[in-house]
C-alpha atoms as a printed R data frame, in Angstrom:
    type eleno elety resid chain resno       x       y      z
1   ATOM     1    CA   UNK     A     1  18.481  -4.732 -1.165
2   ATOM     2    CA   UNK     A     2  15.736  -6.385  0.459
3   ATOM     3    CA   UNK     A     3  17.855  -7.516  3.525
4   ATOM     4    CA   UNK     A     4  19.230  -4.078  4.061
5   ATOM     5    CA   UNK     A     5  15.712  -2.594  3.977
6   ATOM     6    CA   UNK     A     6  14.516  -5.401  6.695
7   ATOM     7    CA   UNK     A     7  17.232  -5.061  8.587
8   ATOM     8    CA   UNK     A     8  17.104  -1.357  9.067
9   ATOM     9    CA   UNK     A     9  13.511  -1.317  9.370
10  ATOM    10    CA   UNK     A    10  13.761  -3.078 12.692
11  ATOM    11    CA   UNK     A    11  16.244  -0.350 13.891
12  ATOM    12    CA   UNK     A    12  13.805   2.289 12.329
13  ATOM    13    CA   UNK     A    13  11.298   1.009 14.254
14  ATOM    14    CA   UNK     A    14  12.638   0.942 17.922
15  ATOM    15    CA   UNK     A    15  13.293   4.277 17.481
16  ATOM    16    CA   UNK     A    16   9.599   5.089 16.905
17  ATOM    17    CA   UNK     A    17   8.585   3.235 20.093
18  ATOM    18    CA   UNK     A    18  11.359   5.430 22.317
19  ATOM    19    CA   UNK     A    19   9.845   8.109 20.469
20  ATOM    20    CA   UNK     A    20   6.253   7.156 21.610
21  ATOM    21    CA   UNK     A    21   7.459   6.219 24.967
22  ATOM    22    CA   UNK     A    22   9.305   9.919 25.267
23  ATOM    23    CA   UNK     A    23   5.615  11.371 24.425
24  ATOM    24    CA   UNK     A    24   3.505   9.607 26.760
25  ATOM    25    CA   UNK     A    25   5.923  10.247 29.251
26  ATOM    26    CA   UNK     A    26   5.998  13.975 28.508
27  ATOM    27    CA   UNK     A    27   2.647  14.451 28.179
28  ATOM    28    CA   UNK     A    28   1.514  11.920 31.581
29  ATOM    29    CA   UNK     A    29   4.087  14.118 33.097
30  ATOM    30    CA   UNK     A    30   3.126  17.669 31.573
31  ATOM    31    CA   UNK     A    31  -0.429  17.461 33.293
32  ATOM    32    CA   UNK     A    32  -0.169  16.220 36.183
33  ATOM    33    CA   UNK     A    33   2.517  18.035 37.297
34  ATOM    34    CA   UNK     A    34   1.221  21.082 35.448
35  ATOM    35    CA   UNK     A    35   4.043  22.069 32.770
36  ATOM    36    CA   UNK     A    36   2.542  23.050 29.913
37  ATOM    37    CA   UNK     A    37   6.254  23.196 28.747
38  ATOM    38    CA   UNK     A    38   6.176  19.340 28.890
39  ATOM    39    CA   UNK     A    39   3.053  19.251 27.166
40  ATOM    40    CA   UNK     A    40   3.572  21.433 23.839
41  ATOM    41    CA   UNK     A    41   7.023  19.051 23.563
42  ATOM    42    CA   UNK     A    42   5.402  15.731 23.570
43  ATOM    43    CA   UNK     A    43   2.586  17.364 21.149
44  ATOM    44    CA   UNK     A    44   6.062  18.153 18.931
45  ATOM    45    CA   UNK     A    45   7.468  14.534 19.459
46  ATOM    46    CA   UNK     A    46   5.168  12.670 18.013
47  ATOM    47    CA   UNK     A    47   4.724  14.263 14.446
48  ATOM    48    CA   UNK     A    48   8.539  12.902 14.230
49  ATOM    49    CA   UNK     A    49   7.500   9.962 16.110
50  ATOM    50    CA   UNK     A    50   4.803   8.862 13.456
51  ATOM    51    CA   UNK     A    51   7.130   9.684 10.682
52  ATOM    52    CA   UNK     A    52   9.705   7.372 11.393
53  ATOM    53    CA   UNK     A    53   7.204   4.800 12.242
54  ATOM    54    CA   UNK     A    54   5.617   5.366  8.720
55  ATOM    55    CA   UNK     A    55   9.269   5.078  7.115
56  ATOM    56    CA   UNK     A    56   9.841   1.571  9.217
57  ATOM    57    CA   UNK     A    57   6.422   0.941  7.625
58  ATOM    58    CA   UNK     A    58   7.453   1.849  4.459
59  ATOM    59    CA   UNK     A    59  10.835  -0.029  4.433
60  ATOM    60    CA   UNK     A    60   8.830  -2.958  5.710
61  ATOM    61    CA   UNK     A    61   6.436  -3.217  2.687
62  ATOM    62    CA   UNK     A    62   9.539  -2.767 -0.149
63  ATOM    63    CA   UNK     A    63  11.666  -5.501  2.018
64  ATOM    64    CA   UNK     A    64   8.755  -8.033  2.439
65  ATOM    65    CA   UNK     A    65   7.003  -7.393 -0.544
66  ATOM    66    CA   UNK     A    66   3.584  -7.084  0.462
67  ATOM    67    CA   UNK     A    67   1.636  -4.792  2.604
68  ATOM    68    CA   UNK     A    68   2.189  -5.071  6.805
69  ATOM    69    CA   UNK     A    69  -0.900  -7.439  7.796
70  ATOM    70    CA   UNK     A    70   0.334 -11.044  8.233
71  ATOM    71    CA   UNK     A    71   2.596 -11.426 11.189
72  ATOM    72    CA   UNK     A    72   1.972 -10.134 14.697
73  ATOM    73    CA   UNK     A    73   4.885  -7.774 14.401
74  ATOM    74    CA   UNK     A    74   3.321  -6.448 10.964
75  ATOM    75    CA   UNK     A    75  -0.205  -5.953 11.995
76  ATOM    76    CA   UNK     A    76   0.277  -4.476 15.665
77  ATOM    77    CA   UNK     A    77   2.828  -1.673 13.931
78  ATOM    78    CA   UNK     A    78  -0.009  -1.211 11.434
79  ATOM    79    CA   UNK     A    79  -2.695  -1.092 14.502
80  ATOM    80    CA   UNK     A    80  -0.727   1.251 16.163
81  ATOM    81    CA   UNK     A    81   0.165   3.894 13.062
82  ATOM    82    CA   UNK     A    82  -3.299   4.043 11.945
83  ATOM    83    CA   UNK     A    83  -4.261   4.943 16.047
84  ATOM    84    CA   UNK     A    84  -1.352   7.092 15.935
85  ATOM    85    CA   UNK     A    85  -2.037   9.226 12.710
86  ATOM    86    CA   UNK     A    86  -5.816   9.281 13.501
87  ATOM    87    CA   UNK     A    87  -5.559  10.693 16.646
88  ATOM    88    CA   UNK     A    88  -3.020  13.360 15.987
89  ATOM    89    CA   UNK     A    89  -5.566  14.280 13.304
90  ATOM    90    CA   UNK     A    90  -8.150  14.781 15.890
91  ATOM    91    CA   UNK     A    91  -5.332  16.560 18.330
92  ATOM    92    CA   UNK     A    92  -4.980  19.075 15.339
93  ATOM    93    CA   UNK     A    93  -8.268  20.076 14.617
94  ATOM    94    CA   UNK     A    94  -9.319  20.252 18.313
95  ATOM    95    CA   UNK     A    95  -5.992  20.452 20.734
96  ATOM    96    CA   UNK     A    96  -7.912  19.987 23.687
97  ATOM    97    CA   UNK     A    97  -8.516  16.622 23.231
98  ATOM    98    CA   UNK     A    98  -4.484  16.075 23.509
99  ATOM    99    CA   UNK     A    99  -5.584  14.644 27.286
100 ATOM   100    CA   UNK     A   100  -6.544  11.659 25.772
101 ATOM   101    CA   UNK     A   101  -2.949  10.559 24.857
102 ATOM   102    CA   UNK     A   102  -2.429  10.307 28.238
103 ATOM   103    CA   UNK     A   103  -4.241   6.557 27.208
104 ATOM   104    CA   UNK     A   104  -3.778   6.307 23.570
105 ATOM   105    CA   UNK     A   105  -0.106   6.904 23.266
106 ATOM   106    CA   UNK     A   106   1.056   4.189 26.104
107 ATOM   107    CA   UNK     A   107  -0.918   2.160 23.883
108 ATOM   108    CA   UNK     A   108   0.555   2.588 20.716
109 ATOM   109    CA   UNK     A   109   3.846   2.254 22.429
110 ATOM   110    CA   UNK     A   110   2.803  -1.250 23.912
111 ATOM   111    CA   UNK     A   111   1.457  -2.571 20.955
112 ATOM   112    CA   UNK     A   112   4.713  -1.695 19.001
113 ATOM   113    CA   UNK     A   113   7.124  -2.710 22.084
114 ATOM   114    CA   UNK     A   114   4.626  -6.687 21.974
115 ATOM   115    CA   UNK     A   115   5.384  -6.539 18.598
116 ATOM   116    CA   UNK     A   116   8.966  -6.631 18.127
117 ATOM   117    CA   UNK     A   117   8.933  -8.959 20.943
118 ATOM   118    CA   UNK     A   118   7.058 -11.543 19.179
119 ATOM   119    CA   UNK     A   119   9.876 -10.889 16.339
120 ATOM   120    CA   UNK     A   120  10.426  -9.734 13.372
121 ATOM   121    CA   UNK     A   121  10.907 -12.279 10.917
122 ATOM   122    CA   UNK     A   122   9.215 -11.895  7.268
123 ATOM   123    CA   UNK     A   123   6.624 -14.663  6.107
124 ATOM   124    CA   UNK     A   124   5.505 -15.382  2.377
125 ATOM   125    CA   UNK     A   125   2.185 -14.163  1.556
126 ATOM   126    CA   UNK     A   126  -0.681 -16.756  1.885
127 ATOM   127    CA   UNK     A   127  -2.308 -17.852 -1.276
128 ATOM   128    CA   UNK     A   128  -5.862 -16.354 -0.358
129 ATOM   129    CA   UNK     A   129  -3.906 -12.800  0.832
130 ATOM   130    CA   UNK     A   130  -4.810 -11.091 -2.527
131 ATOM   131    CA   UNK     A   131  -7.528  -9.257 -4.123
132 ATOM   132    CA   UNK     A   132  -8.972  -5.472 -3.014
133 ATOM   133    CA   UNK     A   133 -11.581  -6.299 -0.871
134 ATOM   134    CA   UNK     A   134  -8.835  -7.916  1.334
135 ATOM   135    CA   UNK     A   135  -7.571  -4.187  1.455
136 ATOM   136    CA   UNK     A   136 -11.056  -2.640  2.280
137 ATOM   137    CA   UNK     A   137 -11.754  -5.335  4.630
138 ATOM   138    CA   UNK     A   138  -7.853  -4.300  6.678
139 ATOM   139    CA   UNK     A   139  -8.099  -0.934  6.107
140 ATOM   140    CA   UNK     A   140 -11.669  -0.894  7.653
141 ATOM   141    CA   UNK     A   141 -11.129  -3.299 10.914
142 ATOM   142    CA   UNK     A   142  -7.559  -0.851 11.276
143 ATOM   143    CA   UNK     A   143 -10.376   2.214 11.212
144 ATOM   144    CA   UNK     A   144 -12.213   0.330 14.048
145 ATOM   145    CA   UNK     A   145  -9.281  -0.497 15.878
146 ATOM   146    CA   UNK     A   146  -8.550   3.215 16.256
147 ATOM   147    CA   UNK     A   147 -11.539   4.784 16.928
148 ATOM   148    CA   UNK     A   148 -12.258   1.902 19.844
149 ATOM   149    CA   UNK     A   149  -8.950   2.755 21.406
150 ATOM   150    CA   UNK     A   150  -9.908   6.974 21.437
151 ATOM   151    CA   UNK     A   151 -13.098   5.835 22.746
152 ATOM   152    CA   UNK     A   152 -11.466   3.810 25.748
153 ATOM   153    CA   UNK     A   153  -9.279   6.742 26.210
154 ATOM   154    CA   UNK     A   154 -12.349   8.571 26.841
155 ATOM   155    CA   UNK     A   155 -13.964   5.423 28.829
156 ATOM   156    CA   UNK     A   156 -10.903   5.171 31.414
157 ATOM   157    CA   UNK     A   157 -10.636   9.501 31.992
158 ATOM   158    CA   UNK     A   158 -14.065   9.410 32.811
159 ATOM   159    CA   UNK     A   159 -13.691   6.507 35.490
160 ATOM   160    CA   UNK     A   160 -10.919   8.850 37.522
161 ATOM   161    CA   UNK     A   161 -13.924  10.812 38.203
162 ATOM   162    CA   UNK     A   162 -13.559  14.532 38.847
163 ATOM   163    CA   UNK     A   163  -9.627  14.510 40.019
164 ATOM   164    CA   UNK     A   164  -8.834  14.133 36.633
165 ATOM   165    CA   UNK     A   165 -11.096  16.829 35.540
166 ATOM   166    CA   UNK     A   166  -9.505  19.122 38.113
167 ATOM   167    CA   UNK     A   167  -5.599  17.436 37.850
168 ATOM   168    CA   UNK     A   168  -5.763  16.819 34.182
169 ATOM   169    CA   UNK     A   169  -8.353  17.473 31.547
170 ATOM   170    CA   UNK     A   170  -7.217  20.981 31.436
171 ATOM   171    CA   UNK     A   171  -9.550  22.872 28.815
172 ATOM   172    CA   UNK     A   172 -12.412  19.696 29.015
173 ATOM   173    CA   UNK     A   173 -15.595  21.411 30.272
174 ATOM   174    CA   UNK     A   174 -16.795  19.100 32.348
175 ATOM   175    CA   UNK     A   175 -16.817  14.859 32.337
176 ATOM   176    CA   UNK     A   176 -19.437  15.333 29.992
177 ATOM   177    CA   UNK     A   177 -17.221  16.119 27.166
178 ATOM   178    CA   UNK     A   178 -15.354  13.017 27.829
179 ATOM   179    CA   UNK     A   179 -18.557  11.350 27.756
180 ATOM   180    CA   UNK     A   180 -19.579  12.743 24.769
181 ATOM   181    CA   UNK     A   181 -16.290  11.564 23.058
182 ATOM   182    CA   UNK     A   182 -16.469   7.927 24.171
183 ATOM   183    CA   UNK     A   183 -19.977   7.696 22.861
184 ATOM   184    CA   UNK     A   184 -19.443   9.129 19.427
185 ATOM   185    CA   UNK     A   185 -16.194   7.306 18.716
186 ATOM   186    CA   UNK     A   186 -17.748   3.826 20.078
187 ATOM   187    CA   UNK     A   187 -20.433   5.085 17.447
188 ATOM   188    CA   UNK     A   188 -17.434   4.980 14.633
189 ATOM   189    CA   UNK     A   189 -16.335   1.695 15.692
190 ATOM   190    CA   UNK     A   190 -19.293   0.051 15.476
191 ATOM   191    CA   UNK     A   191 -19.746   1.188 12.172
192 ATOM   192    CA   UNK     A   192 -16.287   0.442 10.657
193 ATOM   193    CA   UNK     A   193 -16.399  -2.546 12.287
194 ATOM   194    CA   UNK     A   194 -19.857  -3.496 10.397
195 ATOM   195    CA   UNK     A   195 -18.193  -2.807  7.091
196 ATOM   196    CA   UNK     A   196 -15.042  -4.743  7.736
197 ATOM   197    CA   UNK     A   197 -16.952  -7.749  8.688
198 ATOM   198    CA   UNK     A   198 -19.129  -6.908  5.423
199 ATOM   199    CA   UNK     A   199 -16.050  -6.834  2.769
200 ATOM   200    CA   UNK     A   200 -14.654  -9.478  4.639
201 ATOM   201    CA   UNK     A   201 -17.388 -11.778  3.796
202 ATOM   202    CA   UNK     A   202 -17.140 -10.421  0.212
203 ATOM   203    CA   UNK     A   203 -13.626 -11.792  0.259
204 ATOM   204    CA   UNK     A   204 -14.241 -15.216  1.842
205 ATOM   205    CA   UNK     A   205 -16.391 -15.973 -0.716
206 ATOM   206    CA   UNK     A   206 -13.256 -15.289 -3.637
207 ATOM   207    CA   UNK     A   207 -10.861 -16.551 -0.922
208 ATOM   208    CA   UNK     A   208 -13.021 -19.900  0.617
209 ATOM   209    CA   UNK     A   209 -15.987 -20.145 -1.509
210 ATOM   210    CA   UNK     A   210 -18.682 -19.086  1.379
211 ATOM   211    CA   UNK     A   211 -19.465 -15.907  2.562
212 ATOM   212    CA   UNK     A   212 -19.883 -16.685  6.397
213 ATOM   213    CA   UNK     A   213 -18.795 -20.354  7.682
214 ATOM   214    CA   UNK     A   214 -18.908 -19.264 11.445
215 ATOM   215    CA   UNK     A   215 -15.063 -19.782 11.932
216 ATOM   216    CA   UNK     A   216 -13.935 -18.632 15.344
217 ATOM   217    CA   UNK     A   217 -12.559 -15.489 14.059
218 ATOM   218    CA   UNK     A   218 -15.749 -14.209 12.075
219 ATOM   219    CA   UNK     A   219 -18.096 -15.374 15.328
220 ATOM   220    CA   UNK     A   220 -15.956 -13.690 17.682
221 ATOM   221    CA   UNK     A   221 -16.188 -10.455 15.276
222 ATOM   222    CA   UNK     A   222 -19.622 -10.340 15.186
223 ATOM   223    CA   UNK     A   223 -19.962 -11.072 19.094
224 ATOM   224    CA   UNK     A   224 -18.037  -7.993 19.105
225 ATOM   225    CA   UNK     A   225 -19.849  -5.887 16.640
226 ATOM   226    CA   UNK     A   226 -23.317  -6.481 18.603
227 ATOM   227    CA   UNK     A   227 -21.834  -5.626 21.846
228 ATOM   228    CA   UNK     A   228 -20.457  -2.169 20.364
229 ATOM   229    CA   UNK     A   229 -24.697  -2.260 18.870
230 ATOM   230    CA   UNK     A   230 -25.926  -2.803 22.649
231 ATOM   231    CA   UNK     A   231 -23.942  -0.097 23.856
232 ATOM   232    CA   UNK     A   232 -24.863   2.616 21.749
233 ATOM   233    CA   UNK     A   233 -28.124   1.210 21.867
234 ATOM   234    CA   UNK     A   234 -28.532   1.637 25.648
235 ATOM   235    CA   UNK     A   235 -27.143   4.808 25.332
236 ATOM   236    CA   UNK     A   236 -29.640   5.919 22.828
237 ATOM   237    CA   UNK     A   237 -32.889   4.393 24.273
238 ATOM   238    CA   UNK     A   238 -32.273   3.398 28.114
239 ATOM   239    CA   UNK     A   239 -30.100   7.375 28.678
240 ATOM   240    CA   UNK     A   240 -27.111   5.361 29.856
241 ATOM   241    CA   UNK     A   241 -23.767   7.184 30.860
242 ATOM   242    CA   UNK     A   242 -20.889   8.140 32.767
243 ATOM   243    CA   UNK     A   243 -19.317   5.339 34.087
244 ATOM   244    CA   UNK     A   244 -21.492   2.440 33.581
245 ATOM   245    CA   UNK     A   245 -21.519   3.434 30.062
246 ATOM   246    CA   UNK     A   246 -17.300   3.583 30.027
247 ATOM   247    CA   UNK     A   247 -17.465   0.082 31.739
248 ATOM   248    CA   UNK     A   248 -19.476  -1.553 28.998
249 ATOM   249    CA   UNK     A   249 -17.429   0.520 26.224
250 ATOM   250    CA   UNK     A   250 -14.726  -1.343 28.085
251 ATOM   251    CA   UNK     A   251 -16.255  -4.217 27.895
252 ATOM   252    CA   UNK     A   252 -16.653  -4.115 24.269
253 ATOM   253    CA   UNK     A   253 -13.249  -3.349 23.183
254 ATOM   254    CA   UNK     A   254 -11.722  -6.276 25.205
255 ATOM   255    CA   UNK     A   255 -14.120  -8.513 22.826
256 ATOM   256    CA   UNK     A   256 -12.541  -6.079 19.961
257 ATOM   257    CA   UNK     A   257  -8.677  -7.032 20.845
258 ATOM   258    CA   UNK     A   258  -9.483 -10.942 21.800
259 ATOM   259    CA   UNK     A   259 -11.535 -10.662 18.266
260 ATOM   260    CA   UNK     A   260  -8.622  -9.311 16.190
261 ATOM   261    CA   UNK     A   261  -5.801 -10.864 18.310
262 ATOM   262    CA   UNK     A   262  -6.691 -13.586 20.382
263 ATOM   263    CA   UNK     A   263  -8.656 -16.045 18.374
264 ATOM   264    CA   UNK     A   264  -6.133 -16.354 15.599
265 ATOM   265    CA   UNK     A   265  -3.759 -17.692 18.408
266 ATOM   266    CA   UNK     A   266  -6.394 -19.634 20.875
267 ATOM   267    CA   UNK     A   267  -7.989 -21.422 17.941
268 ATOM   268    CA   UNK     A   268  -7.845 -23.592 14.596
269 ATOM   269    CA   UNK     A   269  -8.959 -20.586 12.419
270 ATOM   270    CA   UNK     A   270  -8.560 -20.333  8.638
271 ATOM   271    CA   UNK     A   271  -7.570 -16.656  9.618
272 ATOM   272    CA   UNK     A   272  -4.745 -17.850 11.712
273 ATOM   273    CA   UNK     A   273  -1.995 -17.893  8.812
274 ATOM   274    CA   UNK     A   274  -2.917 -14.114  9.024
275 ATOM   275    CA   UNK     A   275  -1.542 -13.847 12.739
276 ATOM   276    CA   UNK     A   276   1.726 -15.696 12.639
């Protein structure tokens, strides 16, 4: 049974991606060539979209038995729902900010596409892989994950400058609101982050026996987490905005993608069995 699950999951997930590809497309294509026909359709593709990602998901967990975080091809699908679901959340309580898929849905689709490149084979679950604070900890840096990619959404409209706001942003006010956006989800960011690197100390210390031993992957984290604190903090004190402010929200998420992705790989991490 578990074969058959693994082995249809994989099939169940490529068509999500062509289903998050057919989106982007749609909706890249819907505003700048200004059919709103195109549009509402890729705003209907990816509720189906999402639920066949969350049955590959859910076939995924059953075949492996245990929860999507320990290979690459696990834990990008599992970036890339959350960043999905949460931003079609956002899309249905206010529409207009559908514009932003024009970034966030190319994204999901490239993190999904990397990830059954890298393959999809299944891998036992590590001894130290147990215990709920391993869930907070996930379930928190996943939070993070997606409200930094909304927020660069926001970052990289705002540095088109005002042809998007004339080709594209269709309902958006001004740049401001895009602005606005990229500030308050960097705000989220930095907090989930802060509270995944906080349960994720709690669980070192059941896991390792320490709660902080500066390991390549916790330094780079909190490299990351003060650079999301210096932005919002120049935007608080020092009025920072617009596009200087994108390119240091920029900036910051890099650090948040070589944090969660790159280290693991570069380095001789204890978190590298999580990254296989």
């Amino acid at each position: 049974m578990s074969a058959f699950l693994l082995q249809a999951e994989t099939r169940v997930h490529v068509v999500a991606i062509v289903l998050y590809a057919l989106a982007a497309m749609m909706l890249i294509g819907g505003r700048f060539l200004r059919r709103p026909g195109l549009v509402r359709w890729a705003g209907n593709v990816v509720p189906l979209a999402i639920g066949v990602h969350a049955l590959a998901l859910g076939a995924r967990w059953a075949g492996s038995g245990h929860g999507p975080y320990v290979t690459k091809y696990e834990m990008l699908s599992a970036y890339a729902f959350v960043t999905a679901v949460m931003f079609a959340l956002i899309v249905y309580r206010r529409d207009r900010l559908q514009v932003l898929g024009m970034i966030v849905y190319p994204v999901v689709f490239l993190m999904m596409a990397l990830g059954l490149y890298t393959g999809a084979e299944v891998h036992n679950l590590p001894p130290t892989f147990s215990g709920i604070w391993l869930v907070i900890h996930v379930c928190f840096y996943v939070l993070a994950f997606a409200t930094a990619v909304i927020a660069l959404s926001s970052a990289a409209l705002i540095l088109r400058g005002k042809d998007l706001e004339l080709e594209a942003t269709g309902r958006f006010q001004s740049l401001e609101s895009l602005d606005d956006i990229s500030y308050r989800f960097g705000g989220l960011a930095f907090a989930f982050w802060g509270i995944g690197m906080l349960t994720g100390s709690i669980w070192a210390y059941y896991s390792w026996g320490r709660f902080w031993g500066w390991d390549p992957v916790e330094t780079w984290s909190l490299v990351t987490w003060l650079a999301f604190g210096i932005y919002l903090h120049v935007r608080r004190f020092y009025a920072w905005e617009g596009k200087r402010a994108a390119l240091l929200l920029i900036v910051c998420v890099a650090l948040a993608l070589f944090s969660l992705f790159g280290t693991s790989i570069l380095s001789d991490s204890l978190h590298a069995v999580y990254f296989q």
